[in-house]
C-alpha positions, 0 to 999 in steps of 0.5 A, a space after each residue: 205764520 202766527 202773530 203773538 199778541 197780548 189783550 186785555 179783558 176789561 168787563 163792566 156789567 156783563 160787556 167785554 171792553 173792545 176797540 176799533 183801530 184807524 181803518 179797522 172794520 171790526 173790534 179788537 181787545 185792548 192790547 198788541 204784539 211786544 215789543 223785543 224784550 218785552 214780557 206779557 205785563 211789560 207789552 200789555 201795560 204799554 199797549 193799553 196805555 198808548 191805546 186808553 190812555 189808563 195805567 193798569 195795575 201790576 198787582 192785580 195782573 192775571 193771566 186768564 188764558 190763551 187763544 187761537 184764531 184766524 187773524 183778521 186783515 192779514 195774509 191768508 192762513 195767518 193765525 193769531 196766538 192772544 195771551 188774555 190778562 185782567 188787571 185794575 187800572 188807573 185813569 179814564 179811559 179814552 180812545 188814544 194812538 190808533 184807537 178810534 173808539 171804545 166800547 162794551 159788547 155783549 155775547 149778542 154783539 159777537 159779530 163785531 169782533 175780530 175772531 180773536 177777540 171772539 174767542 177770548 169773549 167766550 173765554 171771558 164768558 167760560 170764566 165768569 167775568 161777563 156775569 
């Protein structure tokens, strides 16, 4: 099985922007699975704002890349498909709807994420955005 989500890659001086859900153990990237119908930028937008309460802004969404890992809190042998995306917002971010907290990690704080959102960190990496 494989679950099709979409996160977004915020970086602010170096650290990745992650999230902890309500009775979640480790970090997660904003964003979420679709909903029906939905499209990438359709679903992120959405997610985000449930999550952060920000608006992101269409004009400057990207697409960076994609990656796979095994999902985390979910039956054995599901994977994870994560669709990565940048994109300027609008707003003050604050933990919302499900998100208990937010926080800026380090290449160093890998062990907090989610495998998911560690391999988008090194992605993010790959691509300059934490440097």
């Amino acid at each position: 099985m494989e679950l099709d989500v979409v996160a977004w890659l915020h970086a602010v001086d170096g650290r990745l922007l992650a999230v902890r859900s309500r009775g979640r153990d480790l970090l997660y990237l904003p964003g979420g699975k679709r909903e029906p119908g939905e499209d990438d930028w359709a679903a992120l937008s959405r997610e985000v704002r449930e999550e952060l309460a920000v608006q992101l802004d269409e004009g400057s969404f990207r697409e960076v890349g994609v990656v796979r890992a095994p999902a985390h809190d979910q039956p054995a042998f599901t994977q994870v498909r994560m669709a990565c995306f940048t994109a300027a917002y609008q707003g003050d971010i604050l933990p919302a709807g499900e998100v208990d907290e937010y926080r800026y990690v380090a290449p160093a704080d890998r062990d907090l994420l989610a495998p998911a959102a560690q391999a988008a960190l090194d992605m993010a990496a790959a691509h300059g955005l934490l440097s």
